[in-house]
C-alpha positions as CSV (number, residue, x, y, z in Angstrom):
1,X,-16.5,35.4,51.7
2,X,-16.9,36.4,47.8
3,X,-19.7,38.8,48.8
4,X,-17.5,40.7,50.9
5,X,-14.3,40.7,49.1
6,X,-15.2,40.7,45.5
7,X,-16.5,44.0,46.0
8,X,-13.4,45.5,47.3
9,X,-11.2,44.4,45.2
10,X,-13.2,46.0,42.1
11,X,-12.9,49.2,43.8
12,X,-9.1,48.5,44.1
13,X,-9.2,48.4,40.2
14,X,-9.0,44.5,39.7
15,X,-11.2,42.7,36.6
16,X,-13.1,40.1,39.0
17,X,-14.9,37.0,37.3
18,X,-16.6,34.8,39.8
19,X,-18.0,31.4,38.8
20,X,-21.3,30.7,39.7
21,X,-23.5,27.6,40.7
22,X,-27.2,27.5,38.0
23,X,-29.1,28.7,39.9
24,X,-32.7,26.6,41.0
25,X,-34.5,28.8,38.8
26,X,-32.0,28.4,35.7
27,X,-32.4,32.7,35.7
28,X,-29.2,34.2,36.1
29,X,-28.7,36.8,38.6
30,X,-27.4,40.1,37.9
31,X,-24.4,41.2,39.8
32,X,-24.2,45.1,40.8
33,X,-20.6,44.9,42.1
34,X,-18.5,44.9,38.6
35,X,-17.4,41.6,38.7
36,X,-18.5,39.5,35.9
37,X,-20.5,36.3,37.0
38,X,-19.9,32.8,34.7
39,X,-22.5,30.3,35.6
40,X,-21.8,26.5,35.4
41,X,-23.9,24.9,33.0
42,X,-25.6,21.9,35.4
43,X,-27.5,22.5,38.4
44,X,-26.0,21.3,41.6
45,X,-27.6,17.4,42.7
46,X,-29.6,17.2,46.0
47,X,-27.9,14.1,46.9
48,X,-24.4,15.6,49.4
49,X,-22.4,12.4,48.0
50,X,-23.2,13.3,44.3
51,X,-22.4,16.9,44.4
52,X,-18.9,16.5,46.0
53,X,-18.3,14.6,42.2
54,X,-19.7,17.7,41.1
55,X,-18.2,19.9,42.8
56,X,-14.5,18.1,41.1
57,X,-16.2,18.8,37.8
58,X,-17.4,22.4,38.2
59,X,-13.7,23.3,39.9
60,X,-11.8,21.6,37.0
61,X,-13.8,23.2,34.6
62,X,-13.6,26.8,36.0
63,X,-10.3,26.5,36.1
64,X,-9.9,25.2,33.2
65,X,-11.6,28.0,31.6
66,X,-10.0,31.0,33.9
67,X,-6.6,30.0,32.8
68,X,-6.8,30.9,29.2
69,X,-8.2,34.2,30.5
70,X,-7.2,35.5,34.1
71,X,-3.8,36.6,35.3
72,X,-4.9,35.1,39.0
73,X,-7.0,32.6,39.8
74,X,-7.9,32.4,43.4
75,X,-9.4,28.9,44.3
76,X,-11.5,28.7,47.5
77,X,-10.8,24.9,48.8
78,X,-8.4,22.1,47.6
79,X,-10.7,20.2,45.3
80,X,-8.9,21.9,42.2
81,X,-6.2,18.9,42.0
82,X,-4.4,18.0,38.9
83,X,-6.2,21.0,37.2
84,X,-4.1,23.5,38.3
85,X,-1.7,22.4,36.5
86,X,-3.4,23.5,33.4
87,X,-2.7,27.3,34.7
88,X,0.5,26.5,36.0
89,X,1.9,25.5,32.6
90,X,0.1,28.6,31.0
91,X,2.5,30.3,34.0
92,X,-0.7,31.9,36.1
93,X,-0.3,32.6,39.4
94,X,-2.3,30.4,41.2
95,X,-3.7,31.0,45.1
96,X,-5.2,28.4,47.1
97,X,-6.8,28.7,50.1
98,X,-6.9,25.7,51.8
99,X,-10.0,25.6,54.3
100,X,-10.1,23.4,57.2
101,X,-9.2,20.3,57.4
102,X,-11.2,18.8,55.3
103,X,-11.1,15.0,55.5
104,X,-11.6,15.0,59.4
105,X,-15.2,15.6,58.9
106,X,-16.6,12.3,60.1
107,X,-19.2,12.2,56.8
108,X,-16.7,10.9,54.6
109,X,-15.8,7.3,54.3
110,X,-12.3,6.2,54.2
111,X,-12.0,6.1,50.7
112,X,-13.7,9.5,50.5
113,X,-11.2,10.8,53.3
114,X,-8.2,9.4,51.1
115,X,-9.5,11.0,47.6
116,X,-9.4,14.0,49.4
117,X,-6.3,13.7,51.1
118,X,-4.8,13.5,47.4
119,X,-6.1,16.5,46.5
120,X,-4.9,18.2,49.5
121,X,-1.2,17.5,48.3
122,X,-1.7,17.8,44.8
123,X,-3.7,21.6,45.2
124,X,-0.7,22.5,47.5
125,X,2.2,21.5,45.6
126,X,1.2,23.2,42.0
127,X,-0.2,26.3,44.0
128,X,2.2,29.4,43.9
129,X,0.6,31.0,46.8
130,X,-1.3,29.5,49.9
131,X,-3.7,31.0,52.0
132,X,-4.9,30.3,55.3
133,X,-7.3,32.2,57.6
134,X,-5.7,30.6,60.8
135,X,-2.3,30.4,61.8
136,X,-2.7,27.1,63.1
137,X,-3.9,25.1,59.9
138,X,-0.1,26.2,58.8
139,X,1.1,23.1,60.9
140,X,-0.6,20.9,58.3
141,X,1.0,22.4,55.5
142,X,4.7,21.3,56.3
143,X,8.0,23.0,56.3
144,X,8.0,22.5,52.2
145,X,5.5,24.2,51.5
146,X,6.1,27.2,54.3
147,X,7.8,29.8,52.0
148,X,4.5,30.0,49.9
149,X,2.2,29.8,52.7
150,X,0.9,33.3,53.8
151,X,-1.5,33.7,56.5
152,X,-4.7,35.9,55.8
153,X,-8.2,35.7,57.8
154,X,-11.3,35.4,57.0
155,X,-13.1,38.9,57.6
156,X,-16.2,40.2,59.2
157,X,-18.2,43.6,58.9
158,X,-20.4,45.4,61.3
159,X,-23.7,44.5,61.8
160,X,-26.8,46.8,61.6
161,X,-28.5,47.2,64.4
162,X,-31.7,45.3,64.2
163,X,-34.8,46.2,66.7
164,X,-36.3,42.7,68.5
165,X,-39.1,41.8,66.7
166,X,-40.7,38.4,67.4
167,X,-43.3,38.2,64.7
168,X,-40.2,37.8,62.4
169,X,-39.8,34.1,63.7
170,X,-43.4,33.0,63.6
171,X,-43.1,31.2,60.2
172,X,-39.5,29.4,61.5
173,X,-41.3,28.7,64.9
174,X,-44.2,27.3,63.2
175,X,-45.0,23.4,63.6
176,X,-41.1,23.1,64.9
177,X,-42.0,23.2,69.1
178,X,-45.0,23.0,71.8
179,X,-44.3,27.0,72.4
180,X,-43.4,28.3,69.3
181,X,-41.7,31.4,70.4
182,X,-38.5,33.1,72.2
183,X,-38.3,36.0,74.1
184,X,-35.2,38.6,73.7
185,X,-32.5,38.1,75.6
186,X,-33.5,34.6,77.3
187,X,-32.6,31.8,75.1
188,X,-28.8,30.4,73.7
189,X,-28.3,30.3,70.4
190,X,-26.2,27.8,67.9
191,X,-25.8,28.6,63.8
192,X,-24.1,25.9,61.7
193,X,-24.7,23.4,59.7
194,X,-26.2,20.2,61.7
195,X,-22.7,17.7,61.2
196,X,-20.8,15.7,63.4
197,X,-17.7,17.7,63.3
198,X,-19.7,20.9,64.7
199,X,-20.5,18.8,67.6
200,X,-24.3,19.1,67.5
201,X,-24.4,15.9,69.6
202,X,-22.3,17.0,72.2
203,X,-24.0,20.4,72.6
204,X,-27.7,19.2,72.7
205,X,-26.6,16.4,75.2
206,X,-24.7,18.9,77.6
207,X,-27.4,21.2,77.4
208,X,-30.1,19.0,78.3
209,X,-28.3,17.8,81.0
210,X,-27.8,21.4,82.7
211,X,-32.1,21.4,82.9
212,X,-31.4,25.3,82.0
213,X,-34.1,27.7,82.3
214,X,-34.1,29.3,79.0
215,X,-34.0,27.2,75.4
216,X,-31.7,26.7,73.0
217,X,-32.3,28.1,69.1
218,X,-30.3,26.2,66.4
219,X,-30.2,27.1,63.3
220,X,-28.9,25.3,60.4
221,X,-29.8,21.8,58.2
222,X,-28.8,18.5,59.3
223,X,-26.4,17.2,56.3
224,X,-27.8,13.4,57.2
225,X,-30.8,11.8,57.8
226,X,-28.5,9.5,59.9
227,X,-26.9,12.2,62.1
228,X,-30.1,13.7,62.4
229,X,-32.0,10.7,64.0
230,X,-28.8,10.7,66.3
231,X,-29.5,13.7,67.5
232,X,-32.6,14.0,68.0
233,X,-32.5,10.4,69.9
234,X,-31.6,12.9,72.8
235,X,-33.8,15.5,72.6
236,X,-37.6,13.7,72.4
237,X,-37.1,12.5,69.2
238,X,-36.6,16.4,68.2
239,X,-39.6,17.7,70.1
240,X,-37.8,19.0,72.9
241,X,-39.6,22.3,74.7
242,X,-36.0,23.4,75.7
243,X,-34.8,22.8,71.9
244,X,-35.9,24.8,69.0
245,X,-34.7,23.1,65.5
246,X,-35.8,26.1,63.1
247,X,-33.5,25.1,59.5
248,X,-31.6,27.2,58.2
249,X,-32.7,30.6,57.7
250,X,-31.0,33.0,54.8
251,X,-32.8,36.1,55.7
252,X,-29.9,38.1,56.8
253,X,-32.0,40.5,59.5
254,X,-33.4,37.8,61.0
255,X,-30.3,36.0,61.5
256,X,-28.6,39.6,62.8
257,X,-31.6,39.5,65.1
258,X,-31.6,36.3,66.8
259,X,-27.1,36.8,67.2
260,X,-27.8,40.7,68.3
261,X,-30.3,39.8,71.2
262,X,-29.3,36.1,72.3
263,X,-28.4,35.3,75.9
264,X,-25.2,33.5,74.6
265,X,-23.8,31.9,71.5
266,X,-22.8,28.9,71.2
267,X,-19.7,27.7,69.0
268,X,-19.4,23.7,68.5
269,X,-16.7,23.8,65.2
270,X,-13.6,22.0,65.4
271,X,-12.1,20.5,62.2
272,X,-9.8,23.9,61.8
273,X,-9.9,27.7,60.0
274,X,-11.6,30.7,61.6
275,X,-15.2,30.2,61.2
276,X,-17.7,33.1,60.1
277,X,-20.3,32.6,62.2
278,X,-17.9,32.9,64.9
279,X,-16.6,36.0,63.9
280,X,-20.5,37.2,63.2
281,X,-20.8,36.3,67.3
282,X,-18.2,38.3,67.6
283,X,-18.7,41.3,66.2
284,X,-22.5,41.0,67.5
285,X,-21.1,41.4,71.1
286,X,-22.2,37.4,72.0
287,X,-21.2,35.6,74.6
288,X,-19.6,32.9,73.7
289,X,-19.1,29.4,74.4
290,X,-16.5,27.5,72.3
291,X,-15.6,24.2,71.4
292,X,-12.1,24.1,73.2
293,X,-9.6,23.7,70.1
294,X,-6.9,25.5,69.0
295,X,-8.8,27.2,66.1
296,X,-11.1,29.1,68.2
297,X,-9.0,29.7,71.0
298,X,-6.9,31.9,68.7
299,X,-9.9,33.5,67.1
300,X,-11.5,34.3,70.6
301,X,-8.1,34.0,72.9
302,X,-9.0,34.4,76.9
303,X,-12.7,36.0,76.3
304,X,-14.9,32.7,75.9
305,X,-15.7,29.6,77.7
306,X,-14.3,26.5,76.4
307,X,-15.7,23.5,76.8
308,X,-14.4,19.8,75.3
309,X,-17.0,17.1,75.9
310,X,-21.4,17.7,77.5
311,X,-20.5,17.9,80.4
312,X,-18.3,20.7,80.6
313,X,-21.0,22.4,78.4
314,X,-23.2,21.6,81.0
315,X,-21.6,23.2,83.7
316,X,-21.3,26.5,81.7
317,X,-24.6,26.3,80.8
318,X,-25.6,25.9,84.2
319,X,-22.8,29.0,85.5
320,X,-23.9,31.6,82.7
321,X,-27.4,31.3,83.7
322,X,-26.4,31.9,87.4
323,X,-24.1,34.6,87.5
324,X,-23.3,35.4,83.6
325,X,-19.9,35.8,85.1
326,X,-17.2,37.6,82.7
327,X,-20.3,38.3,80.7
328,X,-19.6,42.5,79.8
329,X,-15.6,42.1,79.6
330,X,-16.2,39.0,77.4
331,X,-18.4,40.3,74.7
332,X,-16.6,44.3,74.6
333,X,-13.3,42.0,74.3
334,X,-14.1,39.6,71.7
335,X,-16.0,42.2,70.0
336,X,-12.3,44.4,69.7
337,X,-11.0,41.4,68.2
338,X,-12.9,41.2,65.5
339,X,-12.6,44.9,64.8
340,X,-8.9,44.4,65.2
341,X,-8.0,41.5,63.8
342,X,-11.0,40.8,61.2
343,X,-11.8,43.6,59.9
344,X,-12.6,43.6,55.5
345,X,-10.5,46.5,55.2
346,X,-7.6,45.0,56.2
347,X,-8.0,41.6,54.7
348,X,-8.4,43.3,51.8
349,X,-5.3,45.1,51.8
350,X,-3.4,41.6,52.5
351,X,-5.1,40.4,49.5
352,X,-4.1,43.4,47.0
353,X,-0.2,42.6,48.4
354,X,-0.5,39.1,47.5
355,X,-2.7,39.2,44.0
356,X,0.2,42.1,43.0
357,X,3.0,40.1,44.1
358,X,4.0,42.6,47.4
359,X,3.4,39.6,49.4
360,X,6.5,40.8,51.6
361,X,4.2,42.3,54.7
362,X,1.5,39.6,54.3
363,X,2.4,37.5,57.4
């Protein structure tokens, strides 16, 4: 999101600081945008439990820091807590945007999902402004915090074209699968990270079940070892010729490559906001197949397939490959959508309103 917006908003005339995670390398990277990057001083743990701790830590900090300097500090997520208040009594405008709904994710234990919880209510009663990139997360905010609440989506950007070119994948394909390879146009295609709450289970079981003819490429890291061996339980102990686990992959034309010539897209998220890799399906012209919540169905509205347990994937599996029915009218109309409705230039013009204080036309 930063990478798209921060940019903007210098060329609006703002002063942008970003705070940074140390890099692996401990070099710090040079920024060509304007806005000034502040690095935390620890590197982020390997361990996913540890770093939400450090995640707290770097958020107060930053926070901390930005208050005695910054007239608005944007924070991305609701682990800030108490330590707005620090920016609050130094009367800063503070913006919060509140994600998804965080402690649904099924990694967290109880305590874990309470901790955070608290945080939620704290982050949301010391903020000034709320943000959230779905209108549907506003029914967790309650009518107390309504009047502060404004509603601004995540955005999306065209893509550039990119040519098929299977030699890119080699290296990903390597070692993961009998076949090693995918040929444009004939195989579905998933991008997320590997967690319960993105429904990975459900997907791979529904999809072997429909015996399709053509394979499915996910991309994306498992965030357990325990949900990992649960998946691939299902799927020859991950060996699967019809299943290609490649990672995750960060090079941006390959990933543009796989959505642009994909025989469908597959969408699993369901814990709340308007995902990005959504939107990138949509603006790539994808077919897609949703998870059937009310999150996506206001992202994608009439134009996907919906599905809410394997078998239901199944069947669509099992249609698409037969008739691809509502195929060209799905992907020209969810492609309009995100042209319409997602779009960085307009985003960005609900974020100038709001960071001046002409939040009056922000809906």
């Amino acid at each position: 999101m930063l990478a798209d917006l921060v940019p903007r908003l210098v060329q609006k005339g703002y002063g942008v600081r970003c705070s940074c995670e140390k890099p692996a390398s401990g070099k710090h990277i040079a920024d060509d945008t304007g806005a000034t990057l502040d690095y935390f001083a620890l590197k982020p743990p390997a361990n996913y439990t540890v770093r939400k701790a450090f995640e707290l830590l770097y958020d107060s900090y930053f926070i901390a820091r930005y208050s005695l300097i910054c007239d608005v500090i944007y924070v991305l997520g609701i682990y800030g807590g108490p330590s707005l208040l620090i920016p609050r009594l130094l009367k800063r405008q503070v913006v919060v945007n509140m994600d998804g709904l965080e402690w649904k994710r099924a990694k967290y234990t109880v305590v874990e999902r309470s901790i955070i919880i608290l945080l939620f209510a704290v982050s949301l009663n010391l903020a000034s402004k709320i943000v959230v990139d779905n209108e549907q997360l506003k029914r967790c905010i309650g009518e107390r915090h309504c009047a502060k609440t404004c509603y601004i989506p995540y955005g999306v950007s065209e893509q550039k074209p990119q040519s098929w070119d299977g030699t890119k994948l080699r290296s990903y394909f390597r070692g993961k699968t009998a076949s090693g390879t995918i040929a444009k146009g004939n195989y579905w295609l998933l991008i997320a990270r590997l967690e319960p709450e993105n429904n990975i289970h459900m997907i791979v079981d529904g999809f072997v079940k429909a015996r399709p003819n053509y394979p499915l490429v996910i991309v994306g890291d498992f965030t357990s070892d325990k949900y990992r061996h649960r998946v691939y339980r299902g799927v020859s102990n991950g060996k699967s010729a019809n299943i290609f686990f490649l990672g995750a992959i960060y090079d941006a034309d390959v990933l543009g490559m796989l959505r642009q010539h994909c025989l469908a897209y597959i969408h699993g998220h369901s814990v709340g906001g308007t995902n990005p890799s959504l939107l990138e399906a949509m603006i790539s012209k994808n077919l897609i197949v949703c998870h059937d919540n009310v999150f996506n169905r206001e992202v994608c509205s009439r134009f996907a397939y919906y599905f809410s347990n394997s078998i239901g994937l199944s069947d669509l599996v099992t249609l698409i490959e037969k008739n691809g029915r509502g195929s060209a009218e799905f992907r020209s109309e969810v492609y309009k959508r995100a042209i319409a409705a997602y779009s960085w230039d307009h985003i960005v013009t609900s974020y100038d309103k709001l960071f001046r204080g002409d939040d009056s036309e922000v809906a």
